[in-house]
Biopython code that builds the backbone (N, CA, C, O; Angstrom):
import numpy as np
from Bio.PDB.StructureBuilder import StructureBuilder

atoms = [
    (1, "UNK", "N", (162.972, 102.482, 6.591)),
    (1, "UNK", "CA", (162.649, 103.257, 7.766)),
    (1, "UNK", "C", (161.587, 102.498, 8.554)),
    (1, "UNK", "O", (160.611, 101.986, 8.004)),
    (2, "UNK", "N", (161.877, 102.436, 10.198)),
    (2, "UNK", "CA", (160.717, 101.810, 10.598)),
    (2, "UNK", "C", (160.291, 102.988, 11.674)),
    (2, "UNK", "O", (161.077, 103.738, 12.254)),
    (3, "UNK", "N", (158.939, 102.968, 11.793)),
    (3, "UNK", "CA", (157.882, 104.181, 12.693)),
    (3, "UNK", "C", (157.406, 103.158, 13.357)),
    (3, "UNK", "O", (157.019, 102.037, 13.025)),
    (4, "UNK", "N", (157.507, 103.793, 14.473)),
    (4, "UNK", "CA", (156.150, 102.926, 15.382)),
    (4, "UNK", "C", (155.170, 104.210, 15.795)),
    (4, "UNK", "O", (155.498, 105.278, 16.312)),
    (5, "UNK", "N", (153.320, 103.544, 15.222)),
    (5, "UNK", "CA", (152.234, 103.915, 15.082)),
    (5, "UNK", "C", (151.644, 103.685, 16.116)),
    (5, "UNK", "O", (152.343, 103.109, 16.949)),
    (6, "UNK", "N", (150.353, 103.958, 16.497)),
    (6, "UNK", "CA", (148.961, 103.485, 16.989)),
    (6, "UNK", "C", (148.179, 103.895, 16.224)),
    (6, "UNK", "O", (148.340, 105.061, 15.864)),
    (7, "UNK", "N", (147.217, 103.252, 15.758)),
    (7, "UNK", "CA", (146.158, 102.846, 15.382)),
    (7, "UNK", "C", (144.642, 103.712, 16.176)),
    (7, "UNK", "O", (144.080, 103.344, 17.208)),
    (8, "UNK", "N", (144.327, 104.742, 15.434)),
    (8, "UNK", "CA", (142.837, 105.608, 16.638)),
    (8, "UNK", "C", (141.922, 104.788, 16.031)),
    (8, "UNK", "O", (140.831, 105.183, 16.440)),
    (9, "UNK", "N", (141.766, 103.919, 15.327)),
    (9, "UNK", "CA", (140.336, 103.435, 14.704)),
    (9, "UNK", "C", (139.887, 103.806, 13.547)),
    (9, "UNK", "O", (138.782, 103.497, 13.101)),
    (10, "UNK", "N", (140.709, 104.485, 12.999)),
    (10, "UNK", "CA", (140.272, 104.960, 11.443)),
    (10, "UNK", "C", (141.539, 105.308, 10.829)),
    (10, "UNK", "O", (141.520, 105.327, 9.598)),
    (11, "UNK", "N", (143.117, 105.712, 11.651)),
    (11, "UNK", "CA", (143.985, 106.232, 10.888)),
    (11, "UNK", "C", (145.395, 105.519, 11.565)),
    (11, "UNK", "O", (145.619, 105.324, 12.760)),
    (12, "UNK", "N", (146.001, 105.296, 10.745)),
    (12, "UNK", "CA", (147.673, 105.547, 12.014)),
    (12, "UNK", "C", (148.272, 106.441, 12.395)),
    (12, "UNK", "O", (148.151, 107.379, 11.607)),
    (13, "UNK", "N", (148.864, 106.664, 13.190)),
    (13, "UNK", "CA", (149.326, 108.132, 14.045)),
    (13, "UNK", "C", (150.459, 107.747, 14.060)),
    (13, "UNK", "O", (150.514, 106.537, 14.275)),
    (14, "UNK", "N", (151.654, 108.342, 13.897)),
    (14, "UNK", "CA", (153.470, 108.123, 13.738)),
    (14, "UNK", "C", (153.396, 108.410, 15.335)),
    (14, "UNK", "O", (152.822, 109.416, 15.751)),
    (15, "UNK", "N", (154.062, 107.391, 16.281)),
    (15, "UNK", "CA", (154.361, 107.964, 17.931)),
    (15, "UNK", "C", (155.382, 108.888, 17.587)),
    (15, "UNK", "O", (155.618, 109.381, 18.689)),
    (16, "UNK", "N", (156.014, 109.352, 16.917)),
    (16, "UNK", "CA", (157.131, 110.009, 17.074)),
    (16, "UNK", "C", (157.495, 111.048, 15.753)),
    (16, "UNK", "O", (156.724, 110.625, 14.892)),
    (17, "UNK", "N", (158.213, 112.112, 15.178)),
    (17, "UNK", "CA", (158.155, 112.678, 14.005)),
    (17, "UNK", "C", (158.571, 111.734, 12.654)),
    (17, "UNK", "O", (159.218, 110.687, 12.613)),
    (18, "UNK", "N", (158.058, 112.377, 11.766)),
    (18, "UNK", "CA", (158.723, 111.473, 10.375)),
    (18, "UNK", "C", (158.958, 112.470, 9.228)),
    (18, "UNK", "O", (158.056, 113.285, 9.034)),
    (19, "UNK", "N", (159.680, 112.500, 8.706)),
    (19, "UNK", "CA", (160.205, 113.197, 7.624)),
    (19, "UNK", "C", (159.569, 112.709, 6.538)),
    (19, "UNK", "O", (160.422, 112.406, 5.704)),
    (20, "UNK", "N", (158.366, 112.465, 6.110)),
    (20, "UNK", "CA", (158.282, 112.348, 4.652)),
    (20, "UNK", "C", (157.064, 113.650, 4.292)),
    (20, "UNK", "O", (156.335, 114.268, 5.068)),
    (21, "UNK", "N", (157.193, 113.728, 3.003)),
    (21, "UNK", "CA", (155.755, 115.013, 2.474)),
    (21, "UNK", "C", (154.511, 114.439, 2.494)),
    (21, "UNK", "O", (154.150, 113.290, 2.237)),
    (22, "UNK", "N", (153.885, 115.457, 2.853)),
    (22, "UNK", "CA", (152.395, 115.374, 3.216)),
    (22, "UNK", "C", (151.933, 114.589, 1.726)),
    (22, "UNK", "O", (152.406, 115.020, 0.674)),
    (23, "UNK", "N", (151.164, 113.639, 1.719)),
    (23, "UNK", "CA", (150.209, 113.204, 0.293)),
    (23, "UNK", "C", (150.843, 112.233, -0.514)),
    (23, "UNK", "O", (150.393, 111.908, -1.613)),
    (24, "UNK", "N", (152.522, 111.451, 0.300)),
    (24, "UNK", "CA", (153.169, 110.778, -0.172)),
    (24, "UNK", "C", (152.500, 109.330, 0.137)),
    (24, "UNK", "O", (151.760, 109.050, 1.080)),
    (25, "UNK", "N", (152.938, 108.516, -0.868)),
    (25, "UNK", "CA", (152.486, 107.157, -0.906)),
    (25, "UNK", "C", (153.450, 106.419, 0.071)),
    (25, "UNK", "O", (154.674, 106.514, -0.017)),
    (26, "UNK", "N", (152.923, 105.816, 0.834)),
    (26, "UNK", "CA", (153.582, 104.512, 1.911)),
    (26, "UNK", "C", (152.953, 103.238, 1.932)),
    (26, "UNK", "O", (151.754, 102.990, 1.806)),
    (27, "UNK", "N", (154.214, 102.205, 2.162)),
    (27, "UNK", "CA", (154.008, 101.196, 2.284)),
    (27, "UNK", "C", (154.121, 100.691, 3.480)),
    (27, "UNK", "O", (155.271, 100.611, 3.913)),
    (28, "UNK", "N", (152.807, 100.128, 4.501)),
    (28, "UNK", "CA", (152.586, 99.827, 5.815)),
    (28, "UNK", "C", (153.292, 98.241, 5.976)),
    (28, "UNK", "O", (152.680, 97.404, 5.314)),
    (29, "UNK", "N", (154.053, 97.895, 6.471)),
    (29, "UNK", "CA", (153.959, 96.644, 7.389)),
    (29, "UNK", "C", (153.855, 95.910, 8.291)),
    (29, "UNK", "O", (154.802, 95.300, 8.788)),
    (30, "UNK", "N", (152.776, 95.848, 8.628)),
    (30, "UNK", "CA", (151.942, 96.044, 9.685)),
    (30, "UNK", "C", (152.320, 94.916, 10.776)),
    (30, "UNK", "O", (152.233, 93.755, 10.377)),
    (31, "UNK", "N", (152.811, 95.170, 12.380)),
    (31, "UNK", "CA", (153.232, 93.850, 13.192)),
    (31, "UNK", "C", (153.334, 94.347, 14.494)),
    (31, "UNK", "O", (153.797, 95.404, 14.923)),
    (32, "UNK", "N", (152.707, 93.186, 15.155)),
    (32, "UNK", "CA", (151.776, 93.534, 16.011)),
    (32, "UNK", "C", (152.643, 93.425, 17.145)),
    (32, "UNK", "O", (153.383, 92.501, 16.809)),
    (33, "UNK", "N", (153.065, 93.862, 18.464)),
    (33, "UNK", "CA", (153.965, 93.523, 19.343)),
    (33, "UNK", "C", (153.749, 91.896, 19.715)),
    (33, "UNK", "O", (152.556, 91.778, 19.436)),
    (34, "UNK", "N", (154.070, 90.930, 20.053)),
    (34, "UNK", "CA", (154.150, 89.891, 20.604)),
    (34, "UNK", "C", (153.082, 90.396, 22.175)),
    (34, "UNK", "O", (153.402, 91.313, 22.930)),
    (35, "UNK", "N", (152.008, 89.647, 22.313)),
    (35, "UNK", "CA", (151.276, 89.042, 23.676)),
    (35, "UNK", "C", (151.846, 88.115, 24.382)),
    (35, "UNK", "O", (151.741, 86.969, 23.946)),
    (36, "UNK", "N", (152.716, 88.363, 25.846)),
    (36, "UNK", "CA", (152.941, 87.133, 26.773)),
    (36, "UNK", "C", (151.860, 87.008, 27.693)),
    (36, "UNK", "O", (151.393, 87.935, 28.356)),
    (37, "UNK", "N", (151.524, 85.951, 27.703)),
    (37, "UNK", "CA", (149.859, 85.505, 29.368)),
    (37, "UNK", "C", (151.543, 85.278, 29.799)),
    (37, "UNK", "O", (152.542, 85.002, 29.134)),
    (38, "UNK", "N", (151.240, 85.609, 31.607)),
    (38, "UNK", "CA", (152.414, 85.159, 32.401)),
    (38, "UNK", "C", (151.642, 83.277, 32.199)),
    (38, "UNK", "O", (150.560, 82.824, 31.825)),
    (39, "UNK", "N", (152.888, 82.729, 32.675)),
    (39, "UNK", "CA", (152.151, 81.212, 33.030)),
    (39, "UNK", "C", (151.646, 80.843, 34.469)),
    (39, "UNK", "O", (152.075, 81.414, 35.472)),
    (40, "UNK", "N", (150.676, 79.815, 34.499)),
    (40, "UNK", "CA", (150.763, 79.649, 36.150)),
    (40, "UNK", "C", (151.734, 78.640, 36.189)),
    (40, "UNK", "O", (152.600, 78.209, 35.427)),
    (41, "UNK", "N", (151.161, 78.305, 37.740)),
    (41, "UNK", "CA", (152.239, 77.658, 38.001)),
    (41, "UNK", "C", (152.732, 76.439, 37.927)),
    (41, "UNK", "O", (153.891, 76.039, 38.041)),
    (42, "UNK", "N", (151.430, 75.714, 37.660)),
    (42, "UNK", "CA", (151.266, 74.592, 36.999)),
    (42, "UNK", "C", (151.785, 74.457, 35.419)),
    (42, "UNK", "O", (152.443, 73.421, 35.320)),
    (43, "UNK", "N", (151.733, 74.894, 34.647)),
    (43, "UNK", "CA", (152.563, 75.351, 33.154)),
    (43, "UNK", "C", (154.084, 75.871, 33.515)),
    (43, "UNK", "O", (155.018, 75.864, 32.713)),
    (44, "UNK", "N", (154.143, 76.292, 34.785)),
    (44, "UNK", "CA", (155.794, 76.734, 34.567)),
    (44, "UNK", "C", (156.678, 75.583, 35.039)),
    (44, "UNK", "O", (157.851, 75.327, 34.767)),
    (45, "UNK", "N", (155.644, 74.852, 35.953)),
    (45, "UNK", "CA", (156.394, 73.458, 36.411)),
    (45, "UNK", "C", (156.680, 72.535, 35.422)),
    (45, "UNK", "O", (157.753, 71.935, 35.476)),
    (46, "UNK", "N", (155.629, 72.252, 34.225)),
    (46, "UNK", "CA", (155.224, 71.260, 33.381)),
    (46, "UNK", "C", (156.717, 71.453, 32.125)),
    (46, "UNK", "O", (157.474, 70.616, 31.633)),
    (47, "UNK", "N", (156.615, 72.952, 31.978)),
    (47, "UNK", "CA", (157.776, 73.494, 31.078)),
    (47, "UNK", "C", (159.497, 73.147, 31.892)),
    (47, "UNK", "O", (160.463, 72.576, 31.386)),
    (48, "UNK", "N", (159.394, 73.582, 32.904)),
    (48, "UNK", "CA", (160.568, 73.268, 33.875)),
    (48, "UNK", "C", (161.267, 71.238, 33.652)),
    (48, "UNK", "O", (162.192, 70.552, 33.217)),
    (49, "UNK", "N", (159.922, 71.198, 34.357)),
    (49, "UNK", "CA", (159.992, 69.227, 33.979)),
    (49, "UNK", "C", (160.512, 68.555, 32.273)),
    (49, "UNK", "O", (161.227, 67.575, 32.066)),
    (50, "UNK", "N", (159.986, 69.303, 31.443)),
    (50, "UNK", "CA", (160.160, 68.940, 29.910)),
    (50, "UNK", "C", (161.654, 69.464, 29.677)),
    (50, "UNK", "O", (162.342, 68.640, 29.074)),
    (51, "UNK", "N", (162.331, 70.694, 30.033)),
    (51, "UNK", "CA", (163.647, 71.571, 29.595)),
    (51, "UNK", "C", (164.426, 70.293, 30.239)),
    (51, "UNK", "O", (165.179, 69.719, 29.453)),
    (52, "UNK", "N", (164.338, 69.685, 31.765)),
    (52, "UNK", "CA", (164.913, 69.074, 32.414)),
    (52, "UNK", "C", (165.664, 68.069, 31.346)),
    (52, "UNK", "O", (166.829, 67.799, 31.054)),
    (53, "UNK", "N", (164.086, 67.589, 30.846)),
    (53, "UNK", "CA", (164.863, 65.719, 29.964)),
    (53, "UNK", "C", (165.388, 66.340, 28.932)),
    (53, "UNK", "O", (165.706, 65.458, 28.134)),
    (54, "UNK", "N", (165.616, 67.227, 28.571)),
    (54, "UNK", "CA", (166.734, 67.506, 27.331)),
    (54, "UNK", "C", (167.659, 68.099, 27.705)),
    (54, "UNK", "O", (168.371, 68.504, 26.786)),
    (55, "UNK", "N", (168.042, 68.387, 28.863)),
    (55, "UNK", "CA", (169.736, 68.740, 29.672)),
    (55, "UNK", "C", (170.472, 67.925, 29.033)),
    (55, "UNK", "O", (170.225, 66.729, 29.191)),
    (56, "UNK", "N", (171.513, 68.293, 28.189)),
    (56, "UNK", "CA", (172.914, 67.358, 27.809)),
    (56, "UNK", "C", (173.244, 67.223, 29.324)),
    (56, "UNK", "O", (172.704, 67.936, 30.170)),
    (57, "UNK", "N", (173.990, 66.447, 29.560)),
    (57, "UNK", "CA", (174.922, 66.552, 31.077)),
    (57, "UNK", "C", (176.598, 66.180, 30.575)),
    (57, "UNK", "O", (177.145, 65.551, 29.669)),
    (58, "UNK", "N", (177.050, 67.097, 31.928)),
    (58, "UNK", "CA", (178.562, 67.493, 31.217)),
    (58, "UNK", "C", (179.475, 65.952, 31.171)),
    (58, "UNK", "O", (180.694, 66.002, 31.012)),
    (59, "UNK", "N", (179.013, 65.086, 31.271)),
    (59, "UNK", "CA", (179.527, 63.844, 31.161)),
    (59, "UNK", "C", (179.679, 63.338, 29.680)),
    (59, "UNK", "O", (180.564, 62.615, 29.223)),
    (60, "UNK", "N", (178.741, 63.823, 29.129)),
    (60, "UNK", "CA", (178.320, 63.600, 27.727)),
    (60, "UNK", "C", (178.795, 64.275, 26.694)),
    (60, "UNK", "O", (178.555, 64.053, 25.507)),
    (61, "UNK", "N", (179.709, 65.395, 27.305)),
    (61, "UNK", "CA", (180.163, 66.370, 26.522)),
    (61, "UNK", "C", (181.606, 66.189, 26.196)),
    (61, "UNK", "O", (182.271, 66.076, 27.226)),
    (62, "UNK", "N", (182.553, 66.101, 24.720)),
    (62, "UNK", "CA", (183.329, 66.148, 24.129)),
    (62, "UNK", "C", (184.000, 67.454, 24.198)),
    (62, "UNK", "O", (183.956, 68.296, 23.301)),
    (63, "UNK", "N", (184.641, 67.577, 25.342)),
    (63, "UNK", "CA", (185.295, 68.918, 25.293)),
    (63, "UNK", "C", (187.304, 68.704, 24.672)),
    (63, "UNK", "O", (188.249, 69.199, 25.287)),
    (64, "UNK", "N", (187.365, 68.290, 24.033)),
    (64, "UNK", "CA", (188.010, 67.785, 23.222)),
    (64, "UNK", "C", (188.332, 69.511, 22.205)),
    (64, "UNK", "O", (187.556, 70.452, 22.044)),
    (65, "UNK", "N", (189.827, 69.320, 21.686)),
    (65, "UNK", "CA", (190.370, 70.171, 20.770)),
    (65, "UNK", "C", (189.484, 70.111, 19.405)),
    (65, "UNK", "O", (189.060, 71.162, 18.925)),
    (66, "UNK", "N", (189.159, 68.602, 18.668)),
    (66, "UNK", "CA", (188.861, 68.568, 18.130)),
    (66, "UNK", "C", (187.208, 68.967, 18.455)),
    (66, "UNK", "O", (186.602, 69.695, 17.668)),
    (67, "UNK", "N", (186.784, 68.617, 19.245)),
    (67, "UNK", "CA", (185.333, 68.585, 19.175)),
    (67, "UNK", "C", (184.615, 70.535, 19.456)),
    (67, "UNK", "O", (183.560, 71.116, 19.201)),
    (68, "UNK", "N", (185.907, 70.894, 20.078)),
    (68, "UNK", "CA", (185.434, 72.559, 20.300)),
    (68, "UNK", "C", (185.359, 72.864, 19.107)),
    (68, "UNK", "O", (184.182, 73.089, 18.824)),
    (69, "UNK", "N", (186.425, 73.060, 17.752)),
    (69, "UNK", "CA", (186.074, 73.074, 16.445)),
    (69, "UNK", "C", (185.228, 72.670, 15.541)),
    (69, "UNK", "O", (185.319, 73.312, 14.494)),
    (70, "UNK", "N", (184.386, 71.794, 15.549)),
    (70, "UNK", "CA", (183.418, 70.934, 14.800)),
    (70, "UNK", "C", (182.861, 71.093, 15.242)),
    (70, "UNK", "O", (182.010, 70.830, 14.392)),
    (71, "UNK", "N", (182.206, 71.425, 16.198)),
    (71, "UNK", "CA", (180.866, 71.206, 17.107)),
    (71, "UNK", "C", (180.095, 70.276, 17.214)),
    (71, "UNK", "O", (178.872, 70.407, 17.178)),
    (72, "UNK", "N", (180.902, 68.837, 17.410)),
    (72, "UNK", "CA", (180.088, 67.684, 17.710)),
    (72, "UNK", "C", (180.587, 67.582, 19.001)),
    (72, "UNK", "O", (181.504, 68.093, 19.644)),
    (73, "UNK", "N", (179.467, 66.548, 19.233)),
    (73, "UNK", "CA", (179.549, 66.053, 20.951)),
    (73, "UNK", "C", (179.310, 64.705, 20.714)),
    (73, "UNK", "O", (178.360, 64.286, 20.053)),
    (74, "UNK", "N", (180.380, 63.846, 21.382)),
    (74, "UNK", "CA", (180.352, 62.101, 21.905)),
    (74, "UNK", "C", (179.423, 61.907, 23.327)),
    (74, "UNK", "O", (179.541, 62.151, 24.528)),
    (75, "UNK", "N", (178.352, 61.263, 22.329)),
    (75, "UNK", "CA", (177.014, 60.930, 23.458)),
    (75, "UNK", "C", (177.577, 59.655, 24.155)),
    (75, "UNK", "O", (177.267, 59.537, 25.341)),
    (76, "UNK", "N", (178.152, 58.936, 23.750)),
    (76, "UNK", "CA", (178.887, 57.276, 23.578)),
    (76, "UNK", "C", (180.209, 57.078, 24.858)),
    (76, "UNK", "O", (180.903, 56.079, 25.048)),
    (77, "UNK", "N", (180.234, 58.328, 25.559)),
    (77, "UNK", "CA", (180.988, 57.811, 26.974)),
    (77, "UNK", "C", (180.173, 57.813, 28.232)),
    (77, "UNK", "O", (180.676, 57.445, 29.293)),
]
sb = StructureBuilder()
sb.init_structure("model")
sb.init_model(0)
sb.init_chain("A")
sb.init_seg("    ")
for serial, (resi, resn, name, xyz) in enumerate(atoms, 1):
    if name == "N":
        sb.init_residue(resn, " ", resi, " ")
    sb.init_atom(name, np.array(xyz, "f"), 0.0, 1.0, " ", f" {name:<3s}", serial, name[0])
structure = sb.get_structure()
């Protein structure tokens, strides 16, 4: 079963109902939502520029009977 909690500073609070008995033993696993910082714009360019040099390009690609099955690609034309 998974609950999602908040945390008041001393207890966890279920956001929503839960079916178990009062005084029962639980096991917490505790995880934290993921934090995104937006990027500026300088970092979104820098990321943009880096994705660029690892574009396969469709020249490079083995679209081949055989190669749709195997999942290799001929870098070599």
């Amino acid at each position: 079963m998974t609950v999602k909690a908040h945390f008041d500073g001393k207890v966890f609070i279920p956001d929503e109902p839960v079916e178990i008995a009062a005084n029962s033993e639980v096991v917490l696993d505790i995880r934290q939502p993921a934090q995104f910082k937006p990027l500026s714009v300088e970092e979104a360019l820098k990321l943009l520029e880096e994705m660029d040099k690892e574009t396969v390009s469709v020249e490079n690609v083995d679209d081949s009977r055989e190669s749709i099955y195997t999942g290799t690609v001929d870098d070599t034309r």
